[in-house]
N, C-alpha and C positions, 0 to 999 in steps of 0.2 A: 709569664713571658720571659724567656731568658735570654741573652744580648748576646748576638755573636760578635767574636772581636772581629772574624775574618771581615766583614763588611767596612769594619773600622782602620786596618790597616793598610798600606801602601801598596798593596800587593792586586793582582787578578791574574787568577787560573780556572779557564773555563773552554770547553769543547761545541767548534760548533760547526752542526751536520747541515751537506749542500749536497745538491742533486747533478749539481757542477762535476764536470769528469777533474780528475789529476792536474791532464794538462790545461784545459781551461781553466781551474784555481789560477796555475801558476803563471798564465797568461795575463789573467785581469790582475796579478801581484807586480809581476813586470810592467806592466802597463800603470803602474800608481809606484812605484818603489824607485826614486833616481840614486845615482852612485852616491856614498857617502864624500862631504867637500871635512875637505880638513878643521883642524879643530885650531880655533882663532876666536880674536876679538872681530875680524873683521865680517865673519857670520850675521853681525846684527843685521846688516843691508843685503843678503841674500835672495837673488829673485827666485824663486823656487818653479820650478817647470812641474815636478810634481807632490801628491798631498803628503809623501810619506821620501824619508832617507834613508838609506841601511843596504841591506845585499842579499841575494838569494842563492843557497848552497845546496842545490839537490833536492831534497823536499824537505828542506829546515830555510828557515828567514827569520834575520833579524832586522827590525826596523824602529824609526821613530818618526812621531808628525811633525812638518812641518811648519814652523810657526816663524812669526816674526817678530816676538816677545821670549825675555828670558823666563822661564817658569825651572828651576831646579829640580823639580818635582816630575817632568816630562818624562810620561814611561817608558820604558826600551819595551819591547815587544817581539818576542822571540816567539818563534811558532814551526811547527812539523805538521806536514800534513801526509794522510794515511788511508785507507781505504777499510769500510766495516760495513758489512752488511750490506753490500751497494751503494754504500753511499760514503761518498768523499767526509774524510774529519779531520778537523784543521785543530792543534792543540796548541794555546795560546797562554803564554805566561807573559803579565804585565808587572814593569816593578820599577821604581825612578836607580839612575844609575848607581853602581856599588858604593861610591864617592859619598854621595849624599846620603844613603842608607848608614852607612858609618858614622859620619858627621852626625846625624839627627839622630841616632841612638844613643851617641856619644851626651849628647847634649842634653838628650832627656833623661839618661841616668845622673847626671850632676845636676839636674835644677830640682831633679826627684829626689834625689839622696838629702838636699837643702830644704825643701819641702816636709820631707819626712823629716830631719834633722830639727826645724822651728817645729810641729808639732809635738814631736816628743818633748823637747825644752818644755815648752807649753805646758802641756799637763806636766811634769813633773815641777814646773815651779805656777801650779795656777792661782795658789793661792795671793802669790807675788804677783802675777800678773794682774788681780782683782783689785788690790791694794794701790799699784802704780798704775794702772790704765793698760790698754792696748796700743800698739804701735801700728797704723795704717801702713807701716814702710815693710814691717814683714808679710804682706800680703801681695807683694809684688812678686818671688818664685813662683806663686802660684799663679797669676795672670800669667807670668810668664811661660808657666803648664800647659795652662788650658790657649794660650796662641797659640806654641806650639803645635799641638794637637790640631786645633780650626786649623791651622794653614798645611800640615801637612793632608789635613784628610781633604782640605779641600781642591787645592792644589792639584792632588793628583787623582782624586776622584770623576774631576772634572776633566780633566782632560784624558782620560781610561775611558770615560765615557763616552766620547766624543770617536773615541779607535773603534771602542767596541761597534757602536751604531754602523760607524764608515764598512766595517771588518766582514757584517750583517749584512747590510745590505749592498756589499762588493760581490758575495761569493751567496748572496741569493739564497742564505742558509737561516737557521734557527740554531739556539744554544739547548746543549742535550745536556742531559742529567748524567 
């Protein structure tokens, strides 16, 4: 059994086929997508009229859900929609914003370099370390790894999941190969 990363990263790109015409897609998107409100602290207290914020350009949209909790991790969801075979396909790429993509990569290459840096020390001075004991305290980059890791997969798995279902059963479709 071999692991794919794709499942593990922050990312979804997936196509999915509806029997829905063109303009009916883009009818039930406009009907769920309200105009984007400016970017502020005062957002927290937003009534929201509909489930999704963003805009729609022609047969391209970009949106996000709307919540009423900070989640950093909240995917942008950019989608094109297209015509194959008869049938309406909508292509969806989900990914949390640029910002934070930066940030957490940023982040987990320094606590990994630190990571890999205590274990190297490690073995090349082990016999030292047998001699003096272990220290509980270098074991914290690594919790701090693997949080990393839970929170951003969960973060944004969970609420990708949450588009995807809405995204499914808005436009009446299945996910194609």
């Amino acid at each position: 059994m071999t692991m794919n990363f794709k499942n593990v990263l922050p990312f979804e790109n997936y196509i999915l086929k509806s029997k829905l015409s063109v303009d009916d897609v883009l009818k039930r998107l406009g009907d769920n997508i309200q105009k984007e409100q400016g970017f502020g602290f005062s957002n927290f207290n937003n009534t929201y009229t509909k489930p999704y914020s963003g805009q729609i350009s022609g047969m391209t949209f970009k949106m996000s859900r709307n919540i009423n909790y900070r989640n950093s991790f909240l995917p942008v969801i950019t989608g094109q929609i297209s015509t194959h075979l008869g049938h309406t396909q909508i292509s969806i790429i989900m990914r949390p914003v640029l910002f934070v993509l930066i940030f957490i990569s940023l982040w987990f290459c320094i606590v990994g370099l630190v990571c890999v840096s205590i274990l190297i020390a490690g073995l090349l001075q082990f016999k030292q370390v047998l001699l003096n004991g272990f220290s509980p305290m270098l074991l914290i980059p690594y919790g701090m790894l693997v949080f990393g890791c839970l929170l951003t997969y969960f973060a944004f798995k969970g609420e990708s999941k949450k588009s995807i279902e809405f995204l499914t059963s808005l436009f009446e479709s299945s996910e194609s190969e």
